[in-house]
Kinemage of the C-alpha trace (Angstrom):
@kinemage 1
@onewidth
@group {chain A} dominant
@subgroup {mainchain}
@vectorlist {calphas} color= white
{ca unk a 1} P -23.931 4.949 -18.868
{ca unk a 2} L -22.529 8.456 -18.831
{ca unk a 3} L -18.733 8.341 -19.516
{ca unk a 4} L -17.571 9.718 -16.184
{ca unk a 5} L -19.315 7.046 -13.979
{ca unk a 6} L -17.641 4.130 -16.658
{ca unk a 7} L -14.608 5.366 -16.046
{ca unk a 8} L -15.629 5.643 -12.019
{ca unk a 9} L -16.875 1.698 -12.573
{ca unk a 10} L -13.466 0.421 -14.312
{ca unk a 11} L -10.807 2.523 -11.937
{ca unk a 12} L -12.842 1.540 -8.929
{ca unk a 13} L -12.689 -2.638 -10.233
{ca unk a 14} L -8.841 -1.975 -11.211
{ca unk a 15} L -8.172 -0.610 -7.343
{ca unk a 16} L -10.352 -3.461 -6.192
{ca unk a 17} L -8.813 -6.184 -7.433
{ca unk a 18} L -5.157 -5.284 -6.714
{ca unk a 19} L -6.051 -4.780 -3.474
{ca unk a 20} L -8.295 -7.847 -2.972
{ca unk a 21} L -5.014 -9.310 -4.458
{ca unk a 22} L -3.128 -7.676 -1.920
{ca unk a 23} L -4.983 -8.491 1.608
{ca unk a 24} L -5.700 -12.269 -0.022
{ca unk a 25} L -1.746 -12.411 -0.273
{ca unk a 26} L -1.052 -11.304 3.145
{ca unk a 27} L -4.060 -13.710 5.078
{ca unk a 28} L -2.524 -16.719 3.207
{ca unk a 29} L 1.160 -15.953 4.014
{ca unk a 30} L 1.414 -18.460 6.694
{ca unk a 31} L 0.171 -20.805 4.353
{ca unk a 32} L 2.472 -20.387 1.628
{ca unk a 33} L 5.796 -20.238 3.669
{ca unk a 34} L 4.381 -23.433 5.509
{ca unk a 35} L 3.443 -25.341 2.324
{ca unk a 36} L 5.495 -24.158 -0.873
{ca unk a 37} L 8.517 -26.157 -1.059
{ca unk a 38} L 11.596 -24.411 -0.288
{ca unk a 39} L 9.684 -20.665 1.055
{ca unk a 40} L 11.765 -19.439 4.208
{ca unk a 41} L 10.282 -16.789 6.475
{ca unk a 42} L 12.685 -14.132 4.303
{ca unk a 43} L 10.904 -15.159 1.378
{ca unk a 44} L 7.835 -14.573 3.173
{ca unk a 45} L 8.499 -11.051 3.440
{ca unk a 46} L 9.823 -10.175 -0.356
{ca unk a 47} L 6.561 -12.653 -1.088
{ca unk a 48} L 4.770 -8.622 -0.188
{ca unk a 49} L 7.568 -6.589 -0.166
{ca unk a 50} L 8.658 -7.435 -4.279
{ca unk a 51} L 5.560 -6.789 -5.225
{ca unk a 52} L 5.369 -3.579 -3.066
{ca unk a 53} L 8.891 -2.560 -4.430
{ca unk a 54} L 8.668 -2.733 -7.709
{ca unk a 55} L 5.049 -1.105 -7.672
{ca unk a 56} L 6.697 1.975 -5.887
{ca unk a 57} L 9.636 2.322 -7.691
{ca unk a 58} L 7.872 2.929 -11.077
{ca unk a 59} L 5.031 4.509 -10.148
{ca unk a 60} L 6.895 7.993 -10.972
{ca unk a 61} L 7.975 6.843 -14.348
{ca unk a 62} L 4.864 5.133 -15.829
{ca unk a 63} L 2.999 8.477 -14.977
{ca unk a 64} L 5.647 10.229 -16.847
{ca unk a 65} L 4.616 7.539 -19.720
{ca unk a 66} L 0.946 8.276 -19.082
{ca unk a 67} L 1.585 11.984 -19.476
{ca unk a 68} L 3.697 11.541 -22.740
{ca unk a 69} L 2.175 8.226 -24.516
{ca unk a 70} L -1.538 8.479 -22.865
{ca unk a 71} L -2.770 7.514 -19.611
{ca unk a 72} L -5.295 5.484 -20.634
{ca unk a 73} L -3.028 3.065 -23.173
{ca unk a 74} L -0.663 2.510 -19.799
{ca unk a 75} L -3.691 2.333 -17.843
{ca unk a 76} L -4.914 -0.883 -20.289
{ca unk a 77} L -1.265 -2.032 -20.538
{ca unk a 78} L -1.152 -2.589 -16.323
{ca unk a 79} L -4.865 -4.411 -16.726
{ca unk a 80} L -3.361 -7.138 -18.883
{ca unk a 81} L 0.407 -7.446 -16.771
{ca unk a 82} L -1.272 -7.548 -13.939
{ca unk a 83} L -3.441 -10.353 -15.219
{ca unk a 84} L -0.391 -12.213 -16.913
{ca unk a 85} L 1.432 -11.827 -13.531
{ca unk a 86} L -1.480 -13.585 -11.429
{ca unk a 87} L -1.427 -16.702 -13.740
{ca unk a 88} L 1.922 -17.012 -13.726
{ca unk a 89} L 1.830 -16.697 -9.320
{ca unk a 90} L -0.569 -19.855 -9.475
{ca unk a 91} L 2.139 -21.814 -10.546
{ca unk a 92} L 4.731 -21.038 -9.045
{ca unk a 93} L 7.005 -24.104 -7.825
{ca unk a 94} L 9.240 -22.383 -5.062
{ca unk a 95} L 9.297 -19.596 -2.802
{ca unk a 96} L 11.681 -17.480 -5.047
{ca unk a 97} L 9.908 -18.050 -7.881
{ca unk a 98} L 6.775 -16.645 -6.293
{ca unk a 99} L 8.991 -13.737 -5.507
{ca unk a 100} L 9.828 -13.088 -9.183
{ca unk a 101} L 6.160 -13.577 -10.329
{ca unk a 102} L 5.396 -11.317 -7.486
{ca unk a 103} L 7.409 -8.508 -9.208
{ca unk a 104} L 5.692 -8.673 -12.916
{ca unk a 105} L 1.946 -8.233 -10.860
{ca unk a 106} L 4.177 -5.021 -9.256
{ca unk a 107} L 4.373 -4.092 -12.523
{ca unk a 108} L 1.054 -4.188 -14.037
{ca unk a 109} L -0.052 -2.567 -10.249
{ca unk a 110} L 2.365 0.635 -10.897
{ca unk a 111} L 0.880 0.954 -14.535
{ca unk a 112} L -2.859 1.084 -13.421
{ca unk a 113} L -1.988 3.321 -9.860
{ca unk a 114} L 0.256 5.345 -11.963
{ca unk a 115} L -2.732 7.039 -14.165
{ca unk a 116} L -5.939 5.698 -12.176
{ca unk a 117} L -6.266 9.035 -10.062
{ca unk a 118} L -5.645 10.952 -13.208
{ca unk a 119} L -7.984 9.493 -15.472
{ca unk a 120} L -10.750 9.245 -12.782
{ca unk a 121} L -9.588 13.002 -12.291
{ca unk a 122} L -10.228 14.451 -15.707
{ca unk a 123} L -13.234 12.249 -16.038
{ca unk a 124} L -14.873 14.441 -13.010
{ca unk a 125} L -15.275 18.161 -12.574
{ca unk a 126} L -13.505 19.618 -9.764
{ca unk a 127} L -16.710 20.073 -7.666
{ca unk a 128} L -17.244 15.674 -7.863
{ca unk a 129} L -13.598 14.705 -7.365
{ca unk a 130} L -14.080 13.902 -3.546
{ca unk a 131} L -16.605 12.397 -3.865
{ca unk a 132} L -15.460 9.872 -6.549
{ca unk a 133} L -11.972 9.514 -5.145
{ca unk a 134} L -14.200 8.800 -1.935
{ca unk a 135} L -16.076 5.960 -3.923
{ca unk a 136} L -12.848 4.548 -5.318
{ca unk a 137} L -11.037 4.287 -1.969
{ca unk a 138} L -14.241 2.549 -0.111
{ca unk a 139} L -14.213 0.391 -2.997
{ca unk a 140} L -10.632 -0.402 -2.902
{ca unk a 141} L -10.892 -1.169 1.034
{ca unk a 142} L -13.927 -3.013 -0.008
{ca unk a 143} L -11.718 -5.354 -1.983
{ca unk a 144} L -9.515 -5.602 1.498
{ca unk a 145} L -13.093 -6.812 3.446
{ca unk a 146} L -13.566 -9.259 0.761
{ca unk a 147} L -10.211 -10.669 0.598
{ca unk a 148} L -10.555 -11.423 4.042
{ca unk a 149} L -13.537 -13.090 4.246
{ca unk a 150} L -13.193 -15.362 0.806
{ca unk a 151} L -9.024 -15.414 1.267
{ca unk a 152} L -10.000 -18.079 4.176
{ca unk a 153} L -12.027 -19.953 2.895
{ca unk a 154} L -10.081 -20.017 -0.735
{ca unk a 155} L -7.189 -20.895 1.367
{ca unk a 156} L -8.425 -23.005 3.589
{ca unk a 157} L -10.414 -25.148 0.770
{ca unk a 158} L -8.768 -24.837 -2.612
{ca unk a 159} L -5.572 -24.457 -1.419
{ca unk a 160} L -3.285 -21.092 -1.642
{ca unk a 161} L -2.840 -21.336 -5.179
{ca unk a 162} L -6.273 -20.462 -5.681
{ca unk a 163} L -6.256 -16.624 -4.429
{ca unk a 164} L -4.124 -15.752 -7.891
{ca unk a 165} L -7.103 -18.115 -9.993
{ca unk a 166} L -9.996 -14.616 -9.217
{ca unk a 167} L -7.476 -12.611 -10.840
{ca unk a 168} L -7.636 -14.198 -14.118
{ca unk a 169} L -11.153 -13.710 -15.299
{ca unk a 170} L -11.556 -10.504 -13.652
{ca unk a 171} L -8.700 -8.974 -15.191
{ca unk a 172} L -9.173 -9.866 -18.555
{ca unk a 173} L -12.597 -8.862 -18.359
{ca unk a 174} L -11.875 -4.876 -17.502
{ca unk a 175} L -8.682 -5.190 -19.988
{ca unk a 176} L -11.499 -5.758 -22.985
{ca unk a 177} L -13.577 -3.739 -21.328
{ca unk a 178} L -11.486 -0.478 -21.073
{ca unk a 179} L -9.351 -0.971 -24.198
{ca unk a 180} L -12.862 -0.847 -25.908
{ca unk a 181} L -15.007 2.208 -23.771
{ca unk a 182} L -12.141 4.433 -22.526
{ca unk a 183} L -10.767 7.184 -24.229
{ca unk a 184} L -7.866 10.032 -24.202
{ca unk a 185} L -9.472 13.238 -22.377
{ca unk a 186} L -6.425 14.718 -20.795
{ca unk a 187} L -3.900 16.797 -23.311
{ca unk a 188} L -0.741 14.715 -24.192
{ca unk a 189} L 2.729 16.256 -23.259
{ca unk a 190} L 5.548 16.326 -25.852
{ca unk a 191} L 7.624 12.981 -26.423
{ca unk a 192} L 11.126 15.375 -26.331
{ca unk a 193} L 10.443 15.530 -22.615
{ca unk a 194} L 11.552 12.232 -22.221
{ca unk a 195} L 12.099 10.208 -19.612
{ca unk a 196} L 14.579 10.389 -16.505
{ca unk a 197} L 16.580 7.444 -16.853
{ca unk a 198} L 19.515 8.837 -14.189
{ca unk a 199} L 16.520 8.927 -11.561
{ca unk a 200} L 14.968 6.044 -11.901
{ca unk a 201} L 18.610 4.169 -11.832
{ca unk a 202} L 19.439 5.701 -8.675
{ca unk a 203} L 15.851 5.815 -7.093
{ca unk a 204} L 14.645 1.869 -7.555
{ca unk a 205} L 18.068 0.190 -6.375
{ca unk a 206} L 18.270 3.037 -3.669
{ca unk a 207} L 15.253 2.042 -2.262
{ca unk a 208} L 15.797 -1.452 -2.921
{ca unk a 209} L 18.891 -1.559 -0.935
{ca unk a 210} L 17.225 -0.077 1.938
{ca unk a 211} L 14.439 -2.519 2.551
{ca unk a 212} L 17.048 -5.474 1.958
{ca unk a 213} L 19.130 -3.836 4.470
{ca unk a 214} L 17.071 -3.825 6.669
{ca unk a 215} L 14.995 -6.989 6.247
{ca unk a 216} L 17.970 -8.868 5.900
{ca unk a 217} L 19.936 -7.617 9.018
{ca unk a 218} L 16.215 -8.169 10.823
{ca unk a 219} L 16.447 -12.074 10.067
{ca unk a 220} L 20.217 -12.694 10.517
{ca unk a 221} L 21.592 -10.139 12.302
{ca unk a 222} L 23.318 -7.334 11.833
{ca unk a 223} L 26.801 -6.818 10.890
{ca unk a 224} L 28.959 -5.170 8.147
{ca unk a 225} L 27.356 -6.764 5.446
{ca unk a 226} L 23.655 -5.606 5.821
{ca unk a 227} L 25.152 -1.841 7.440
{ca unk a 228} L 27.293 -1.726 3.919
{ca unk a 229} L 23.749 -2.317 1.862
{ca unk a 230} L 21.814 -0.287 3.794
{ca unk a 231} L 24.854 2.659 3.654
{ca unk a 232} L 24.825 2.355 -0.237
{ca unk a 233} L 21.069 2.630 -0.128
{ca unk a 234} L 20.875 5.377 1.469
{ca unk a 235} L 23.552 7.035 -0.384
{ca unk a 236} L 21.630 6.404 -4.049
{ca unk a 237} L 18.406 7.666 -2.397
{ca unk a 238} L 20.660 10.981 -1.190
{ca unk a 239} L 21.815 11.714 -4.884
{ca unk a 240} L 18.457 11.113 -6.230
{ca unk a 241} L 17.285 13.540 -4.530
{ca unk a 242} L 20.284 15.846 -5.662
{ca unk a 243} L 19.920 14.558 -9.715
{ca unk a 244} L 16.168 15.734 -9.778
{ca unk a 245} L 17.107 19.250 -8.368
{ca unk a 246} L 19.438 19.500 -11.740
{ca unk a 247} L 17.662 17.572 -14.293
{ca unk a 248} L 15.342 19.435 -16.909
{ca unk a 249} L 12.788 16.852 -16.867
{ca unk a 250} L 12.848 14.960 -13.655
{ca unk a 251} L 11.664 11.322 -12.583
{ca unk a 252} L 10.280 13.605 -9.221
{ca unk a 253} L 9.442 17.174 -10.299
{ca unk a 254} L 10.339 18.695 -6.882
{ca unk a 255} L 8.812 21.728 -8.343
{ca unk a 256} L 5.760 20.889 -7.442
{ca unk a 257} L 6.645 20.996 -3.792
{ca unk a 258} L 6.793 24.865 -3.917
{ca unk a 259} L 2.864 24.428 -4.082
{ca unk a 260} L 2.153 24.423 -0.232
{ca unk a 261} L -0.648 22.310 -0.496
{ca unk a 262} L 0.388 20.164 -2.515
{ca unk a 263} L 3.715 19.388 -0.909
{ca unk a 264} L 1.897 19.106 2.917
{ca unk a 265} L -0.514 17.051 1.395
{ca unk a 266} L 2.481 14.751 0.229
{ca unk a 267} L 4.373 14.779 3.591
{ca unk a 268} L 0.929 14.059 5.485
{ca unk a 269} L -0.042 11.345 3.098
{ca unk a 270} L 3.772 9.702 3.957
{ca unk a 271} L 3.808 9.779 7.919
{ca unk a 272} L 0.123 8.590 7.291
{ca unk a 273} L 0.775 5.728 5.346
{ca unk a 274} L 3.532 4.175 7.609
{ca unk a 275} L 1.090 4.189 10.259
{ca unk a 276} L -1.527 2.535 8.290
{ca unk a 277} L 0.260 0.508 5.657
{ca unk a 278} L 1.093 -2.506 7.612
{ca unk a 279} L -1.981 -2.743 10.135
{ca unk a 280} L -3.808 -5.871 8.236
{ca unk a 281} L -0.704 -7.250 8.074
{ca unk a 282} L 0.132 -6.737 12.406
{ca unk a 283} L -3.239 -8.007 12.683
{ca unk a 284} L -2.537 -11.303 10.877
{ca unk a 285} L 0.547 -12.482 11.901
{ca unk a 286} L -1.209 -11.947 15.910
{ca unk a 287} L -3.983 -14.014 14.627
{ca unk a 288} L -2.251 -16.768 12.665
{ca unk a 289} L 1.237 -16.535 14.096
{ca unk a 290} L 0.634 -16.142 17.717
{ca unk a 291} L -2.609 -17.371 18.625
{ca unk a 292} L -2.655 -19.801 15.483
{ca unk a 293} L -5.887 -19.371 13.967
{ca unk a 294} L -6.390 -20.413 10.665
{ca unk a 295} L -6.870 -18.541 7.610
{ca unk a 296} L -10.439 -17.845 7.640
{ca unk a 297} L -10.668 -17.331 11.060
{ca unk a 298} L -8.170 -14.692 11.145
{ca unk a 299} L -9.805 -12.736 8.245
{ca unk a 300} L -12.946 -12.921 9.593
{ca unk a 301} L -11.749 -11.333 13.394
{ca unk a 302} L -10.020 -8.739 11.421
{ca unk a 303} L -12.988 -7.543 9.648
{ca unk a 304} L -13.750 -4.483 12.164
{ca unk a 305} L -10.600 -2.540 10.559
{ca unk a 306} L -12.155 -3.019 7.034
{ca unk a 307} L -15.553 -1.915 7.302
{ca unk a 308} L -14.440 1.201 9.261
{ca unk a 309} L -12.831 2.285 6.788
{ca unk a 310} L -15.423 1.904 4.110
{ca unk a 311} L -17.746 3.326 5.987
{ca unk a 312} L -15.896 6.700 6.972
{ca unk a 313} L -14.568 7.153 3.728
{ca unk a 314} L -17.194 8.048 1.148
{ca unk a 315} L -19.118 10.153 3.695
{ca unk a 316} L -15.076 12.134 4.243
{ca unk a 317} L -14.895 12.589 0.648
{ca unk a 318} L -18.655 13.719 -0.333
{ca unk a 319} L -18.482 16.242 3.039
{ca unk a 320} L -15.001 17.220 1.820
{ca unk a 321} L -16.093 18.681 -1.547
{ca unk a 322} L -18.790 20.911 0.614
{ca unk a 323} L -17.040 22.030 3.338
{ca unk a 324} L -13.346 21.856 2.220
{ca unk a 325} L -10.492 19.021 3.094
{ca unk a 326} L -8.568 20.110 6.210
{ca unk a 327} L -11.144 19.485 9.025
{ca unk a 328} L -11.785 16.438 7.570
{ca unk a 329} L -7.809 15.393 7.062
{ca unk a 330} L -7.237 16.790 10.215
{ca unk a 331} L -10.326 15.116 12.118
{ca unk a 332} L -9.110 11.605 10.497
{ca unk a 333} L -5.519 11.609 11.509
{ca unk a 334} L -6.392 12.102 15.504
{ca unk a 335} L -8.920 9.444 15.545
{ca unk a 336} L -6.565 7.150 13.977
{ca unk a 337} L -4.206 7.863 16.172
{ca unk a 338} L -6.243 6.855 18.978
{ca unk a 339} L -7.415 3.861 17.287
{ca unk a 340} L -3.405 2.728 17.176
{ca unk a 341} L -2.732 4.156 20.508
{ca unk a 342} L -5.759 1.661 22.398
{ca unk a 343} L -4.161 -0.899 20.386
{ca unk a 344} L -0.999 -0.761 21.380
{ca unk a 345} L -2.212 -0.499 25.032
{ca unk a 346} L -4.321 -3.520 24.065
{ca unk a 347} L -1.801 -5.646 23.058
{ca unk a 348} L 0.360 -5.149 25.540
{ca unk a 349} L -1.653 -7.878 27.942
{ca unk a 350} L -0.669 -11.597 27.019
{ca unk a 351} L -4.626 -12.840 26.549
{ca unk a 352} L -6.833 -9.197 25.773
{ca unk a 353} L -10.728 -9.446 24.816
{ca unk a 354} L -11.317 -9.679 21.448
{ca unk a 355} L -14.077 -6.159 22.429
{ca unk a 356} L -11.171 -4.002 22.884
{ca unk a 357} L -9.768 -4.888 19.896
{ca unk a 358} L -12.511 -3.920 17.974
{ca unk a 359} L -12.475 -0.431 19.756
{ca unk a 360} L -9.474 0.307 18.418
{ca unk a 361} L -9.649 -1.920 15.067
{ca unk a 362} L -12.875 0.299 14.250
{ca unk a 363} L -11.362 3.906 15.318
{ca unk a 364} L -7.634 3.550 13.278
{ca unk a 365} L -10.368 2.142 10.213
{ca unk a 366} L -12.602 5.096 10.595
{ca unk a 367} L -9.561 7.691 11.291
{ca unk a 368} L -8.209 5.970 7.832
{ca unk a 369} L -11.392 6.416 6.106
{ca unk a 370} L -11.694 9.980 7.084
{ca unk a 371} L -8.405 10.941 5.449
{ca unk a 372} L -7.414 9.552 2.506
{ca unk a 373} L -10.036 10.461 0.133
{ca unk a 374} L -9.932 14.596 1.028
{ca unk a 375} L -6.240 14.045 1.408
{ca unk a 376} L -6.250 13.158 -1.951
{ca unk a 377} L -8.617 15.287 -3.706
{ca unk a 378} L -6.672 18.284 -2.582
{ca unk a 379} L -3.284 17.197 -4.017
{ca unk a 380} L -4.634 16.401 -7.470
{ca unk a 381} L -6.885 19.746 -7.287
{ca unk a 382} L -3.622 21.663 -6.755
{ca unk a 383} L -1.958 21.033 -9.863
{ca unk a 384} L -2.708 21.888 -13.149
{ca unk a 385} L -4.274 18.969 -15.515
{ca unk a 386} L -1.300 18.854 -17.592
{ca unk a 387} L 0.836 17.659 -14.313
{ca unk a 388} L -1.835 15.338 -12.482
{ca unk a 389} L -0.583 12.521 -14.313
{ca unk a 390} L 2.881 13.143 -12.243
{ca unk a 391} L 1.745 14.177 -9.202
{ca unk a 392} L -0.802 10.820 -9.636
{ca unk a 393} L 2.147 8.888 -9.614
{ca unk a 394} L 4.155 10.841 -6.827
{ca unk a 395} L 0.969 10.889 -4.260
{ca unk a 396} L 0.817 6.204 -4.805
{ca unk a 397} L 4.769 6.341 -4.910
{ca unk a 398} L 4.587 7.940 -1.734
{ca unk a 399} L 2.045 5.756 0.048
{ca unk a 400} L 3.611 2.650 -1.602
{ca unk a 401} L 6.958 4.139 -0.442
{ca unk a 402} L 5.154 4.605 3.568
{ca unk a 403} L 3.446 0.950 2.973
{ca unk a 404} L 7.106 -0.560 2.507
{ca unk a 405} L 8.761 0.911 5.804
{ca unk a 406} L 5.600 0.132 7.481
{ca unk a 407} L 5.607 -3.587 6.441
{ca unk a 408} L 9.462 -3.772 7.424
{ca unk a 409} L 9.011 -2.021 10.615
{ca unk a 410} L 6.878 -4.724 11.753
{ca unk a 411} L 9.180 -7.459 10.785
{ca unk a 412} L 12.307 -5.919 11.990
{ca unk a 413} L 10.063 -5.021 15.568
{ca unk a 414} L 9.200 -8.864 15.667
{ca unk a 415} L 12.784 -9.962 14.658
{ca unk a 416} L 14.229 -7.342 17.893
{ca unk a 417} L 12.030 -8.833 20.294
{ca unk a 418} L 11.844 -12.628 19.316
{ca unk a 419} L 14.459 -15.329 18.819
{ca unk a 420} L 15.244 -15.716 15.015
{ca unk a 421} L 15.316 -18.989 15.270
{ca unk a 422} L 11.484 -19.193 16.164
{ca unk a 423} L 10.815 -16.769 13.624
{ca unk a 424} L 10.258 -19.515 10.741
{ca unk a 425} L 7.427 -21.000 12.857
{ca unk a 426} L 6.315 -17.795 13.810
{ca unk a 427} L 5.299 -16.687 10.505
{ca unk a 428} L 4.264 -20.151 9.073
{ca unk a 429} L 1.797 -19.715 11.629
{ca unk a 430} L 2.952 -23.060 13.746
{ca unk a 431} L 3.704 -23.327 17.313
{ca unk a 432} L 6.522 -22.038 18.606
{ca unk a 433} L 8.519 -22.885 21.810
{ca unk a 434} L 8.113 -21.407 25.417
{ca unk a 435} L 7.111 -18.275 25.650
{ca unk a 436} L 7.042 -16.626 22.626
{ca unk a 437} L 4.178 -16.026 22.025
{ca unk a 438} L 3.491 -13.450 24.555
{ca unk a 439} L 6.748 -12.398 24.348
{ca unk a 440} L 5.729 -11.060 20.488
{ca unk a 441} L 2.263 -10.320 21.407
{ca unk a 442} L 3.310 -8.154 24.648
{ca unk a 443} L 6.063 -6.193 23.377
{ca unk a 444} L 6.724 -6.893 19.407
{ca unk a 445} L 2.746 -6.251 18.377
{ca unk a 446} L 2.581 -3.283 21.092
{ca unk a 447} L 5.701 -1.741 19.906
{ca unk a 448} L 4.819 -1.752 16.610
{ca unk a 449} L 1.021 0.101 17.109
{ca unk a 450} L 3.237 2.130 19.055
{ca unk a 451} L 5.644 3.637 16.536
{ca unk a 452} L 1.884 3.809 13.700
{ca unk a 453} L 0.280 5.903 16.107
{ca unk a 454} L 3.302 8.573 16.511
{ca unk a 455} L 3.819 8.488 12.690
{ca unk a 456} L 0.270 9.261 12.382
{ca unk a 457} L 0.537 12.077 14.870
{ca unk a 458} L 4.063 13.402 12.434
{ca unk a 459} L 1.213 13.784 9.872
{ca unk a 460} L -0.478 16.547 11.582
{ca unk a 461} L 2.740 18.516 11.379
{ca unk a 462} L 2.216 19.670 7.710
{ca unk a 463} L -1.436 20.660 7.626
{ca unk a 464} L -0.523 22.792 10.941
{ca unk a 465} L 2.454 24.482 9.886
{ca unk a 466} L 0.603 25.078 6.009
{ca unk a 467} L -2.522 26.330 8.267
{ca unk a 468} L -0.309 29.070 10.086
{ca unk a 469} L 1.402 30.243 6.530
């Protein structure tokens, strides 16, 4: 096999996995705060959100170590981790526990995402990149269609302890597999560079704080306490931003947003990913937590999103490298906006057909699809090799980064519009009292498509205002 395509065939199984990983996680959620001893519906949410966290946080760093030690070594390194991490999650006797295991998979994630663009980028010439980024996305939400569909019946059969079991073989597999066929092709920098240890000290609690803030003040209420840790987080994220300006070798290289594309590319690829980062999730907890289907059921009805996307996204990426990216970014962000507009007018009625759901289910998939691989190929094409392994990392901290806020949006939405005290049942999938479920359905799930669909609009703003430069 000619090396390029290996390297295509091992990125591609490293995306899918973590992200079957990831959709498996979320369709057995109600499962695992209803049945693992001691799991409360705030573990529920660091259950994705650790994981999330600590895959963001690093992602900047671990490209710095890909750039400096070799991407491929850290690429390997986040193979076995991740593995490690997944074993240790089928075991796991409490909720907080699963929370902590949660956090090592983060870390073998934000090793592989860190230098997976950038090795699949100097593997292809310039005139290919679309294309393969194109293959690697549909692949990746190919992992998302088949974590659905086997997530239910793992859960629903083996029990929930079984979606971290796939991991294992799989995992150590590709770790062999790439630690064997893979090899150094991009052009190392020098060690003295270093590492930014101020930024990544003010960047991962700063964050951190943020999301706890507001998660926290979502499930208890808000008062001094979760204002004060929210404050503080913002405050860290504030002088991070102020430390990189100063430092000789950033964490963030912020001079990389005086390259227009590059930095609309970034801003787009944010607004985008808060509207799309937490749809499978919205989806499920309607499913499972409101009209109380079970596992497989759910993943099967939510299927529609899925295949949208892989089937708008290699055709985006292969048209993308013939015709140029912005049409095709462009094109992609208004039919997902529509997609999350219908479905927030969907939602809105207590008992809508399952038809219109798929309307909109398929359109915010497709408008997906469109967009991320061109969106992508054009920020790693406008930087120079030596930096890709950087602006890699910056481009998945940045999505991670949208994924978070769009995950806690929807619980702080549901928290605002439905009794905490329901909210336990609510996400362990179990009946609730009166009427909340149309109360969450009607307003909470509404809202929530709502707010996607205008952050999906925000992303136009970039590629228009970098269009009239």
């Amino acid at each position: 096999m000619e090396y390029k395509y290996m390297v295509l065939v091992n990125t591609t199984l490293a995306s899918f996995m973590s992200f079957l990983d990831s959709n498996i996680v979320v369709l057995a959620l109600p499962t695992i705060v209803r049945e693992l001893p001691g799991t409360s519906a705030f573990d529920g949410v660091w259950i994705i959100l650790g994981y999330s966290i600590v895959a963001a946080v690093m992602l900047l760093t671990l490209g710095r170590f890909g750039d400096i030690f070799g991407r491929v070594k850290m690429y390997n390194l986040g193979f076995a981790v991740f593995t490690v991490g997944s074993a240790l999650c089928s075991v796991s006797p409490n909720g907080a526990t699963l929370v902590g295991f949660r956090i090592v998979q983060g870390l073998g994630s934000a090793l592989i995402f860190a230098n997976n663009n950038a090795i699949l980028t100097d593997a292809f010439p310039s005139n290919e990149r679309g294309r393969a980024i194109g293959i690697n996305q549909v692949v990746v939400i190919m992992g998302s269609v088949v974590g659905l569909t086997i997530g239910g019946v793992l859960t629903q059969t083996l029990g929930w302890r079984s979606i971290f079991w796939i991991n294992i073989p799989v995992g150590g597999f590709s770790t062999v597999w790439a630690y064997f066929r893979l090899r150094e092709l991009s052009v190392q920098t020098h060690i003295r560079e270093g590492v930014d240890v101020l930024g990544n000290l003010l960047f991962a609690p700063g964050v951190g704080f943020i999301l706890y803030g507001l998660t926290f003040g979502a499930f208890s209420g808000w008062g001094v306490y979760e204002a004060v840790i929210t404050g503080i987080g913002l405050i860290l994220t504030v002088l991070f931003v102020y430390a990189q300006k100063r430092m000789v070798y950033p964490m963030m290289d912020l001079r990389l947003f005086r390259n227009r594309v590059f930095s609309s590319g970034i801003i787009a690829n944010l607004f985008s990913s808060i509207a799309r980062g937490g749809v499978t999730l919205n989806l499920s907890i309607f499913f499972q937590g409101v009209l109380l289907y079970d596992a497989y059921r759910a993943g099967i009805l939510m299927l529609p999103y899925s295949l949208a996307f892989v089937a708008a996204g290699p055709l985006s990426g292969y048209l993308s490298d013939r015709y140029g990216p912005t049409r095709f970014v462009t094109a992609g962000l208004i039919v997902g906006s529509v997609g999350l507009a219908l479905l927030a007018v969907f939602s809105s009625t207590p008992s809508p057909a399952y038809p219109h759901l798929v309307v909109g289910m398929i359109l915010s998939g497709a408008g997906n699809g469109m967009f991320v691989a061109p969106n992508i190929a054009s920020i790693m094409n406008s930087v120079s090799p030596t930096r890709r392994g950087v602006a890699s990392g910056m481009a998945t901290l940045i999505y991670n980064v949208g994924s978070l806020f769009s995950i806690s949006l929807i619980f702080v939405v549901l928290a605002t519009v439905a009794p905490r005290s329901e909210l336990q049942d609510l996400f362990a999938g179990l009946p609730v009292q009166g009427d909340l479920n149309s109360v969450v359905f009607g307003r909470g799930v509404s809202m929530v498509y709502a707010l996607m669909g205008a952050f999906n609009l925000l992303a136009l703003a970039p590629l228009i205002l970098r269009l009239k430069r």
